[in-house]
C-alpha positions in Angstrom: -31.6 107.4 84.1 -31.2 106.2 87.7 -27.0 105.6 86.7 -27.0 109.3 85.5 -28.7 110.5 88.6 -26.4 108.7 91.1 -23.0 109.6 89.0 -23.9 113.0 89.0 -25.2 113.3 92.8 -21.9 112.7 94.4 -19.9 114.8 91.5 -21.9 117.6 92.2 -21.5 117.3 96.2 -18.0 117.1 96.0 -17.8 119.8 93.7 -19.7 122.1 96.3 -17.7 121.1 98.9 -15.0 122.0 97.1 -16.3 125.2 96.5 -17.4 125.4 100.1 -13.6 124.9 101.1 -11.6 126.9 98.7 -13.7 129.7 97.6 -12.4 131.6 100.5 -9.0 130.6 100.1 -9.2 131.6 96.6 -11.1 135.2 97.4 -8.5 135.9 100.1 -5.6 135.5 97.9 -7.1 137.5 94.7 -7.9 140.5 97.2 -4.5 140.6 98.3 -3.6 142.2 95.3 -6.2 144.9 95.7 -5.1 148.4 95.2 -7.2 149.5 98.1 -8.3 148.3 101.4 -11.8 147.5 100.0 -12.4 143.4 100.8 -15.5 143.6 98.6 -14.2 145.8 95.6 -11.9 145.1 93.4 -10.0 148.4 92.5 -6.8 147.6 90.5 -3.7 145.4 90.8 -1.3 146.1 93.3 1.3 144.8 95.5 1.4 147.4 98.1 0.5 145.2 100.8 2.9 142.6 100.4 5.5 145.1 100.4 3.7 146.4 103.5 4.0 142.7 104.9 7.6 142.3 104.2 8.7 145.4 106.3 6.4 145.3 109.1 8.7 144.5 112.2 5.9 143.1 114.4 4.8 140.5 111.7 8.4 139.3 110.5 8.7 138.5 114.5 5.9 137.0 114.6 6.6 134.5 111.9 10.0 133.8 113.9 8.2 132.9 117.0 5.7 131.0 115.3 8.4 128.6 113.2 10.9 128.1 116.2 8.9 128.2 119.1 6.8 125.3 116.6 9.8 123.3 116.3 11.5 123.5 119.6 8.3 122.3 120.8 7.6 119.4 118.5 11.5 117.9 118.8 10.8 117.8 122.8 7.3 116.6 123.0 8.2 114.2 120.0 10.9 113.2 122.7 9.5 113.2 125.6 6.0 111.6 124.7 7.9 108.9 122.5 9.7 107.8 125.9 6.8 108.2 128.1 4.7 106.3 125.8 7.6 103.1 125.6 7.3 103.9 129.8 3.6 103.3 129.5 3.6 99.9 128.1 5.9 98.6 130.4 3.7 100.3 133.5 1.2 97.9 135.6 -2.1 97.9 134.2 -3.7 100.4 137.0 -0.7 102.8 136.8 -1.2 103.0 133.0 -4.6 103.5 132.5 -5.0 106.6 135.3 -1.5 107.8 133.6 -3.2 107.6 129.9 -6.5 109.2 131.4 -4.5 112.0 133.1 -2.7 112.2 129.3 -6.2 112.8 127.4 -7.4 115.8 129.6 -5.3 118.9 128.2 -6.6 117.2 124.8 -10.8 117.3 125.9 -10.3 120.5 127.8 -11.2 123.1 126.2 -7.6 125.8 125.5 -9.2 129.0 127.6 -9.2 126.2 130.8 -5.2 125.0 129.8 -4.5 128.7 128.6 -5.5 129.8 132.2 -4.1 127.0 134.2 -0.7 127.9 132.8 -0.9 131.4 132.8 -1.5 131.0 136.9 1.3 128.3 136.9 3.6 130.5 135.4 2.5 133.2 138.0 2.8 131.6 140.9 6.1 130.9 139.9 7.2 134.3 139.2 8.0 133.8 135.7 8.3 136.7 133.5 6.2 136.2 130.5 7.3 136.0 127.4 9.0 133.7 124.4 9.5 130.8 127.2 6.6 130.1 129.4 4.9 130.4 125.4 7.8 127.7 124.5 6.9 125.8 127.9 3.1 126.0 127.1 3.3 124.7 123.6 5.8 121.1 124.9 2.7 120.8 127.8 0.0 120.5 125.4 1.7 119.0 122.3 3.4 116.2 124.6 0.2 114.6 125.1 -1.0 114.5 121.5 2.8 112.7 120.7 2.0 110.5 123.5 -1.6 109.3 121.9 0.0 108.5 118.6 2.8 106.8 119.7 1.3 105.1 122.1 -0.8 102.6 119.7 1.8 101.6 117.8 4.1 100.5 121.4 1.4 98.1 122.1 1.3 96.5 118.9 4.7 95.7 119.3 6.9 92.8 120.1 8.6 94.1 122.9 10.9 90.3 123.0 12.7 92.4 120.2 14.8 94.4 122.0 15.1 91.9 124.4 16.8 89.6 121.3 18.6 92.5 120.6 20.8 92.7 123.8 21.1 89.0 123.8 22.6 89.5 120.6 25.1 91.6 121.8 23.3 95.6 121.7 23.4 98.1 124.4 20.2 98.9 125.5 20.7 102.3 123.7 21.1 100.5 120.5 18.4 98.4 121.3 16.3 101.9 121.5 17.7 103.1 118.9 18.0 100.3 116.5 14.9 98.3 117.4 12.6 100.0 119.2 12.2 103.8 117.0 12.5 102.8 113.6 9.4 100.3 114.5 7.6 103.4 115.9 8.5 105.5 113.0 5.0 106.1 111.8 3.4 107.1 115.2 6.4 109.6 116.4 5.8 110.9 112.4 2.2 111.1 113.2 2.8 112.4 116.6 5.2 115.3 115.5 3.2 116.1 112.6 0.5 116.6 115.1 2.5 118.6 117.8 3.7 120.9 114.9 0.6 121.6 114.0 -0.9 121.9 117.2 1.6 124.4 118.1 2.1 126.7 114.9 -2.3 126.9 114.8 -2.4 127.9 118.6 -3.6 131.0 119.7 -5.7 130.7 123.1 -2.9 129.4 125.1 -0.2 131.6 123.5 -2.5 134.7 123.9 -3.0 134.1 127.9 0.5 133.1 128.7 3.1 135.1 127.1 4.3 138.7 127.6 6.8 141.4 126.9 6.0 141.9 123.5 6.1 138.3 121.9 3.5 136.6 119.5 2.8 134.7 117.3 1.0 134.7 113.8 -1.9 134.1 115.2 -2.4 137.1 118.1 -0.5 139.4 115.1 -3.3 138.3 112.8 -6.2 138.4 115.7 -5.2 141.9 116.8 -5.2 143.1 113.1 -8.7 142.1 113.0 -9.7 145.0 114.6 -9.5 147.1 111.0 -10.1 146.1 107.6 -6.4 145.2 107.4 -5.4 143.6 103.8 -2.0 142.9 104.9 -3.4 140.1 106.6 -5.0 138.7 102.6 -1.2 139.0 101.8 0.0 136.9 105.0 -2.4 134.4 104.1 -1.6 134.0 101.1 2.5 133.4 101.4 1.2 130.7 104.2 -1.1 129.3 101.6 1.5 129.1 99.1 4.4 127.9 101.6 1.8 124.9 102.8 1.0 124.2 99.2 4.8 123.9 98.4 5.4 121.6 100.8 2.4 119.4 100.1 3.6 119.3 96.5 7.2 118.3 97.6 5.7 115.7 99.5 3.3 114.1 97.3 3.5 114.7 93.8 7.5 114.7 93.1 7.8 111.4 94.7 4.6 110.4 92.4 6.8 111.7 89.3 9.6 109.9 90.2 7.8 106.3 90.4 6.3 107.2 86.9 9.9 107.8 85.2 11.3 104.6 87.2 13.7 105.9 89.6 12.8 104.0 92.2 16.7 102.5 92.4 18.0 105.6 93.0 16.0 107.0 95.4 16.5 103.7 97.3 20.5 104.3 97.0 20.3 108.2 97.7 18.1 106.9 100.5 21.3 105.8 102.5 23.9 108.2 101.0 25.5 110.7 102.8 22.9 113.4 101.1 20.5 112.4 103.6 22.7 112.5 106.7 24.1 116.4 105.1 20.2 117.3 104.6 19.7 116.0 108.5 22.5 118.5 109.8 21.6 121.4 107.4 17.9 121.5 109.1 19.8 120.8 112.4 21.6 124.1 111.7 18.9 125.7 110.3 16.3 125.4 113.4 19.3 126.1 115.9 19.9 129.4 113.9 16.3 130.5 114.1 16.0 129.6 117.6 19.7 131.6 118.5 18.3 134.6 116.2 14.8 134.7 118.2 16.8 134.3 121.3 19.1 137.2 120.3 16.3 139.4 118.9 14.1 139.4 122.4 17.2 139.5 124.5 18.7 142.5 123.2 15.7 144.3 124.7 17.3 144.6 127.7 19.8 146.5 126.3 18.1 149.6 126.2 15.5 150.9 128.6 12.4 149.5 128.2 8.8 150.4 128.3 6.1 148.4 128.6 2.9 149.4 127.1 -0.6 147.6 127.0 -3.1 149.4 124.5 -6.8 147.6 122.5 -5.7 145.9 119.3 -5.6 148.2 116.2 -6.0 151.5 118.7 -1.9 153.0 117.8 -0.3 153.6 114.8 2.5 151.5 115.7 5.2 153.3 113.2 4.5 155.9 116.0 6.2 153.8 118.1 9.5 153.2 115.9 9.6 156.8 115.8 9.8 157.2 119.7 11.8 154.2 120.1 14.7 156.3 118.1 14.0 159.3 119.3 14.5 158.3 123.2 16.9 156.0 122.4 14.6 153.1 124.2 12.7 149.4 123.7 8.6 149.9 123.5 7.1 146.1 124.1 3.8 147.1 122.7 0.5 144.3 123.6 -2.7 144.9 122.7 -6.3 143.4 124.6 -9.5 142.5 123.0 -11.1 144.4 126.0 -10.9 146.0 128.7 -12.0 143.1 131.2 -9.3 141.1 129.8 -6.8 143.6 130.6 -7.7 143.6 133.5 -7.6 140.1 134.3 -4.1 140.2 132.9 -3.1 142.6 135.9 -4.4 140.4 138.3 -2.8 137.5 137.5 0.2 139.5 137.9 1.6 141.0 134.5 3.4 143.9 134.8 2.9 146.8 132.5 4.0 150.4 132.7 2.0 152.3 130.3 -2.1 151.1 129.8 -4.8 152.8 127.7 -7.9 151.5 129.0 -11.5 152.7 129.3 -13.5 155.6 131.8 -15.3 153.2 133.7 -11.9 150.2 134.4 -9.7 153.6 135.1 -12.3 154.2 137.9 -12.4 150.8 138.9 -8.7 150.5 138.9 -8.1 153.6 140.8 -10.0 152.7 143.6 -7.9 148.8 143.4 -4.4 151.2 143.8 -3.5 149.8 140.4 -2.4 153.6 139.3 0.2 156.2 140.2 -0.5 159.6 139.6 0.7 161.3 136.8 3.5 164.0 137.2 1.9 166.9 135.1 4.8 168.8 134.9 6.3 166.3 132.8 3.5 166.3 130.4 4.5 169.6 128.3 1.9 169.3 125.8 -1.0 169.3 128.5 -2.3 172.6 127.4 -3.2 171.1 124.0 -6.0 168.9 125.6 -9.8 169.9 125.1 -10.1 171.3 128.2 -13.8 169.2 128.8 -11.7 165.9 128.6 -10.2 166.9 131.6 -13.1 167.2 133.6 -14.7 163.6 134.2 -16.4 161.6 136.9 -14.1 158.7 136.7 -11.2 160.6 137.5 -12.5 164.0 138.6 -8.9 165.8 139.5 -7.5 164.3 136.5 -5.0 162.9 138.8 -4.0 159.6 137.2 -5.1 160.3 133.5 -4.4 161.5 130.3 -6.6 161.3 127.5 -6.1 159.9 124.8 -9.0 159.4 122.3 -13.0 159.9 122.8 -16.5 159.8 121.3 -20.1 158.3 121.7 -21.9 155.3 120.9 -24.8 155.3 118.5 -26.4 154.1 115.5 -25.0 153.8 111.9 -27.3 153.3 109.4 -28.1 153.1 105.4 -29.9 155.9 104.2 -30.7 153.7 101.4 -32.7 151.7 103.5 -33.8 153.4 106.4 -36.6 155.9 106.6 -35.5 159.3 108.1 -38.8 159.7 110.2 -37.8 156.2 111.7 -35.1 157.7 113.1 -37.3 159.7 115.3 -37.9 156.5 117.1 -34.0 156.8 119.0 -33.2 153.5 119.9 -36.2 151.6 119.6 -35.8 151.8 116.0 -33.7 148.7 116.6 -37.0 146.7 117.3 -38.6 148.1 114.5 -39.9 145.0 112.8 -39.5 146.7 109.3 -36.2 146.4 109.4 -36.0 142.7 110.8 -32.8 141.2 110.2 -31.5 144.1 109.0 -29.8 144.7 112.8 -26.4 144.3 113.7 -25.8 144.8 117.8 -22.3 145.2 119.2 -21.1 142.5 121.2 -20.8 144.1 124.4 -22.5 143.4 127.8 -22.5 146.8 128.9 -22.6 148.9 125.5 -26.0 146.4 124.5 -27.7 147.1 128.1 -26.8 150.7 127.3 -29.0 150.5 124.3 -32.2 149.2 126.0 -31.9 151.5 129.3 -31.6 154.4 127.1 -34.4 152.9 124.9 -36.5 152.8 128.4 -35.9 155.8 129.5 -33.4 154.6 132.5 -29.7 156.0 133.4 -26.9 153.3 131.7 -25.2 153.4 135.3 -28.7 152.1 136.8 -28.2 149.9 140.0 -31.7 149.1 140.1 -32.2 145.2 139.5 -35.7 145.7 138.2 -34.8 148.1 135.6 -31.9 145.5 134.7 -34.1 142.7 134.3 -36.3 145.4 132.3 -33.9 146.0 129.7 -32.8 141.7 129.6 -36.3 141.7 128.3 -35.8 144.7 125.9 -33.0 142.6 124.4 -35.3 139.7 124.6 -37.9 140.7 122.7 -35.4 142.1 120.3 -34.0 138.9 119.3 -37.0 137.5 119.0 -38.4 139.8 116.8 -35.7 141.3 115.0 -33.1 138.5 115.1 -30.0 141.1 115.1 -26.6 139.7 114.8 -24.2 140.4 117.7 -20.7 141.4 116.2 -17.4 142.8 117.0 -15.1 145.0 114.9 -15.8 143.3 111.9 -18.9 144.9 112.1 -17.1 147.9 110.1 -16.4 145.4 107.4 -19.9 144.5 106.8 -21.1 147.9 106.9 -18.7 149.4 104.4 -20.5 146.2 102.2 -24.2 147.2 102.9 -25.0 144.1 104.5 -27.3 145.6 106.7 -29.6 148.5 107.3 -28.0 149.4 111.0 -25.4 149.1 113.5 -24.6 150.2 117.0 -20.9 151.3 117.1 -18.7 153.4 118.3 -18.6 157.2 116.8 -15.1 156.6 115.1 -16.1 153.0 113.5 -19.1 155.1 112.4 -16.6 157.6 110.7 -14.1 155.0 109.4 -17.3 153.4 107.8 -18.6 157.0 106.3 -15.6 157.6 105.0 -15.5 154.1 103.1 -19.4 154.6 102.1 -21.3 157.5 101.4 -24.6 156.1 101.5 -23.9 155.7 105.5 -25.6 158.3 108.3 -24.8 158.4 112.0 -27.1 159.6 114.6 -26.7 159.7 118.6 -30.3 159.3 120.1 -32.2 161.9 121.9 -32.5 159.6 124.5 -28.8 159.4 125.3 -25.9 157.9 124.6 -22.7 156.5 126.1 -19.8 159.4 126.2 -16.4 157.4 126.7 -12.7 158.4 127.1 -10.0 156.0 127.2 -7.0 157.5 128.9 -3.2 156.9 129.2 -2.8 155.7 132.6 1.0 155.1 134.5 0.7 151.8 136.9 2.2 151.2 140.6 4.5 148.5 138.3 6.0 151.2 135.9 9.9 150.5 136.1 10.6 153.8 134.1 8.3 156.7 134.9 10.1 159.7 133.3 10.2 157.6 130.0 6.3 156.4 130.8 5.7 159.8 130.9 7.6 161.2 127.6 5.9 158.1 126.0 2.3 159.9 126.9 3.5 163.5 126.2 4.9 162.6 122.7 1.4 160.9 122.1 0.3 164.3 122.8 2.3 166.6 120.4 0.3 167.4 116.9 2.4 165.7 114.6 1.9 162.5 116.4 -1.5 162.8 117.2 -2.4 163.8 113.8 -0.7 161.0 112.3 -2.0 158.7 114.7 -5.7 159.9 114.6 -5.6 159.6 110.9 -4.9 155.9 111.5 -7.2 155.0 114.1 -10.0 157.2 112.8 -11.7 158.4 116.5 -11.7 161.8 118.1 -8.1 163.1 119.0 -7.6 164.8 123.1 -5.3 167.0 121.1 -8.1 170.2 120.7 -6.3 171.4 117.5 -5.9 167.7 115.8 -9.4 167.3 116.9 -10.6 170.7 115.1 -8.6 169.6 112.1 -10.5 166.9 111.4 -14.2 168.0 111.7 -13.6 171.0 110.0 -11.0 169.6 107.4 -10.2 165.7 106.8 -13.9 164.5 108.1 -15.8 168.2 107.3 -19.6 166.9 107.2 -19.0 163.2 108.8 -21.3 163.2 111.6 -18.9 160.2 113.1 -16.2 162.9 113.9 -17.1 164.9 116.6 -21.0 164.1 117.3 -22.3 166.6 119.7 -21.9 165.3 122.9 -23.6 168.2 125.1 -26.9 166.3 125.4 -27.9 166.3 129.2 -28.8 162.4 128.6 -25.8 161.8 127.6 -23.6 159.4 130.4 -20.0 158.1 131.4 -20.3 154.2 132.0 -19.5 153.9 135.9 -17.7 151.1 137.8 -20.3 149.4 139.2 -20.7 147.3 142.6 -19.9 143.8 142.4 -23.1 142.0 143.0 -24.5 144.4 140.0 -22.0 143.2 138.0 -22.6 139.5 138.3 -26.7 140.1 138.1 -25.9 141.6 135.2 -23.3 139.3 133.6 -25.8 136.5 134.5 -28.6 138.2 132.6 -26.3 139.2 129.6 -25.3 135.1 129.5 -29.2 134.5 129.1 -29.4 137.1 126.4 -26.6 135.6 124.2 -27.9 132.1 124.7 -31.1 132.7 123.7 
């Protein structure tokens, strides 16, 4: 009994970890083949979204600045850390040790403190951002993880070798060569294994330091996110497939060719000149990738550019094709996670011409001289605003915007869960202890405060400190009681599932969601709600201001707009785009177009500095808690 109890314990663990490990892998890949965009329902067979993959522009990139810039990277650090680590051991003790030290802290710091230490590095020196300071950042922080694997193996070795060597008659080159590498072989394999890993899985660092339109897999994949987005199952599953390939190549066909005895020729074809052709073919091969990614970025400046700096997953980026022919012109096209990281990317010094950020950091950057005004006679298709979006407090002449999409903030809900008299309760229904755990809050400092000032009866733009530390307690008392779960855009996701009973979002998430499941309402709160507008702003920077400004007018024109609101899913500027779709394509969604005329209703505000921080601080406390 006790034998069939301990066999089967660790059988079954491994089995669940197993499980625990690949179930994902395994759901990923079967739901790339779904027929729709559903990542819970299976709806047919299709291959629609590898086909989708294949002629997507920005991804194809992508995957060639991921592979070269992962090479280039691993042959120098794999070069440079090999030498430095030889260097080492023959350094005096002291030197050595406060060298190694200095090696080991870009490997315990954590990548946002090297991502921004480079991304001010590469500032200061006035380096345009883009596929080389990412190239430069990847050999800094791969280098040291070459020089920890290689270093080992160094000491363990008989340096009188090499010494034996010249007195046999070798250069000290040959000595290197000869002696000295092909002793190391398994830490520099180690190390560049390590450095190519390092560099093809990095996204912090890449995503602070590069520029002008170039990423890798991982800010293409981050910044599709945003949406449900199956083209990313299909991504994932050609990497999958490609790593499993070259696993199998590695392991199991020399395993097959022990079995059938071929061991003698594999040793002759070891040293034929196969190897040595093999060697020069890869040679070729990464040089080519690297001259193609060099030629692809570089014929940018061949045209006119434009560079324009929108939130992930907020344009319909065929859009942009279509301009791109049209004016004959080069769009570099990044995308933020928020608007504070936008703007912290303009201070370090990135230049942008075009941004689409929010009400309240188009005050704030007004008032820092970050804008130019616009030219409104260049924007022909001005009079197809909705006039109210060009009345605002955060721009009140409408001097240095153009909107661009708008809505409200409130609360999405099951009506298969929640009671409709509930409802009555505005916000506070989100501390409603029937539905505990049943909460999902948006990850927002501002947007979450929103929630409890309005639940307290107090202005969102409040620069009262007690009424701050009011609402800290509001969301307090909520997670203790309710235990919500702060989320970002892939709140959408779980929502179209049913995973909970309610969610604060933003009016066009609560559309997208609707439209994806009927069981789901929408209701703004009596007691007020957030009213944004994100605009199309021109900065000080902008290098082509007539094209800047055909860029926002053809953003403007129905076709576009239509198209490109049918994409994103929020409410159009464009009045009869907007009408279109709450009277036609989203007739009885209350996502699209929620009455905004409430008198509670506010614009967030740029607020003074030591508000801010009081605030940040509080919002710290709350997510800790």
């Amino acid at each position: 009994m006790n034998k069939k109890k301990i066999s089967i314990g660790p059988k079954l663990y491994i089995t669940l970890c197993f499980i625990f490990f690949y179930l994902p892998i395994a759901v990923t890949m079967f739901f790339s083949f779904n027929s729709s965009k559903s990542l819970t329902k299976f709806t047919g067979f299709s291959l629609k979204w590898y086909k989708k993959l294949l002629t997507d522009n920005d991804i194809i990139a992508a995957v060639y600045v991921s592979i070269s810039i992962a090479v280039i990277a691993t042959i120098i650090s794999t070069v440079l850390g090999t030498i430095t680590a030889i260097g080492l051991s023959r350094s005096r003790k002291i030197l050595r040790e406060w060298l190694l030290n200095v090696n080991n802290m870009p490997i315990m710091n954590p990548d946002i403190v090297t991502a921004i230490g480079l991304m001010i590095l590469f500032t200061s020196m006035r380096l345009e951002r883009g596929y080389l300071t990412m190239l430069l950042a990847h050999i800094a922080f791969c280098t040291p993880y070459v020089i920890t694997s290689v270093y080992p193996k160094v000491r363990s070795m008989d340096h009188n070798l090499a010494n034996v060597a010249m007195d046999l008659g070798a250069t000290p080159f040959q000595a290197l060569t000869k002696v000295i590498i092909p002793m190391l072989k398994p830490g520099i394999f180690a190390g560049m294994l390590l450095a190519f890993t390092m560099s093809l899985d990095d996204f912090v660092v890449s995503y602070f330091v590069t520029g002008n339109g170039v990423s890798n897999i991982s800010i293409v994949v981050y910044n599709m996110t945003k949406r449900t987005n199956p083209t990313i199952n299909a991504l994932s599953t050609l990497l999958i497939l490609v790593v499993v390939l070259i696993l199998v190549g590695v392991n199991v066909i020399p395993a097959l060719a022990k079995k059938r005895h071929k061991k003698v020729e594999m040793s002759a074809s070891h040293n034929s000149p196969l190897k040595k052709i093999g060697v020069a073919v890869a040679t070729v091969g990464v040089l080519a990738v690297a001259v193609f990614c060099g030629a692809r970025f570089s014929a940018i400046s061949s045209k006119p550019v434009l560079r324009v700096y929108n939130s992930g997953e907020y344009m319909d980026t065929s859009l942009i094709e279509d301009f791109q022919k049209e004016y004959n012109c080069k769009v570099v096209y990044e995308t933020f996670d928020s608007n504070e990281t936008m703007y912290t990317k303009l201070q370090s010094g990135a230049e942008y011409d075009v941004i689409i950020p929010s009400d309240y950091m188009i005050e704030r950057l007004i008032s820092e001289d970050y804008l130019q005004p616009i030219d409104w006679k260049l924007i022909t298709n001005k009079d197809k605003i909705i006039p109210k979006l060009l009345k605002n407090d955060f721009d009140p002449d409408n001097k240095y915007t153009v909107p661009y999409y708008w809505g409200t903030v409130g609360i999405l809900y099951d009506k298969t869960v929640v009671d409709e008299n509930d409802l009555k309760e505005g916000w506070n229904i989100l501390r409603n202890k029937k539905y505990s755990g049943q909460i999902y809050m948006y990850d927002s400092e501002r947007d979450s405060f929103m929630v409890a000032l309005k639940g307290l009866g107090y202005s969102m733009n409040t620069r009262n400190k007690d009424e701050l530390k009011q609402a800290y307690n509001w969301l307090i008392e909520q997670n203790n009681t309710m235990k919500p779960v702060y989320v970002g855009d892939d709140v959408m996701d779980n929502m179209i599932s049913g995973n909970k009973a309610m969610a604060v979002v933003y009016s066009g998430d609560g559309s997208y969601v609707i439209n994806e499941n009927d069981n789901m309402g929408f209701l703004v709160p009596d007691q007020g709600s957030n009213v944004w507008t994100d605009g199309m702003v021109i900065t000080k920077k902008c290098k082509n201001t007539k094209l800047a400004h055909q860029f926002i007018d053809y953003f403007l024109s129905y076709d576009v707009a239509e198209q490109n609101t049918d994409y994103i899913g929020y409410d159009s500027a464009v009045k009869s785009v907007y009408e279109y779709f709450k009277n036609d394509a989203y007739a009885g969604n209350p996502g699209c177009g929620p009455d905004t005329s409430n008198p509670k209703n506010e614009v967030f505000k740029d607020q003074p500095q030591d508000i801010k921080a009081y605030s940040s601080s509080l919002w710290t406390k709350v997510k800790s808690h």
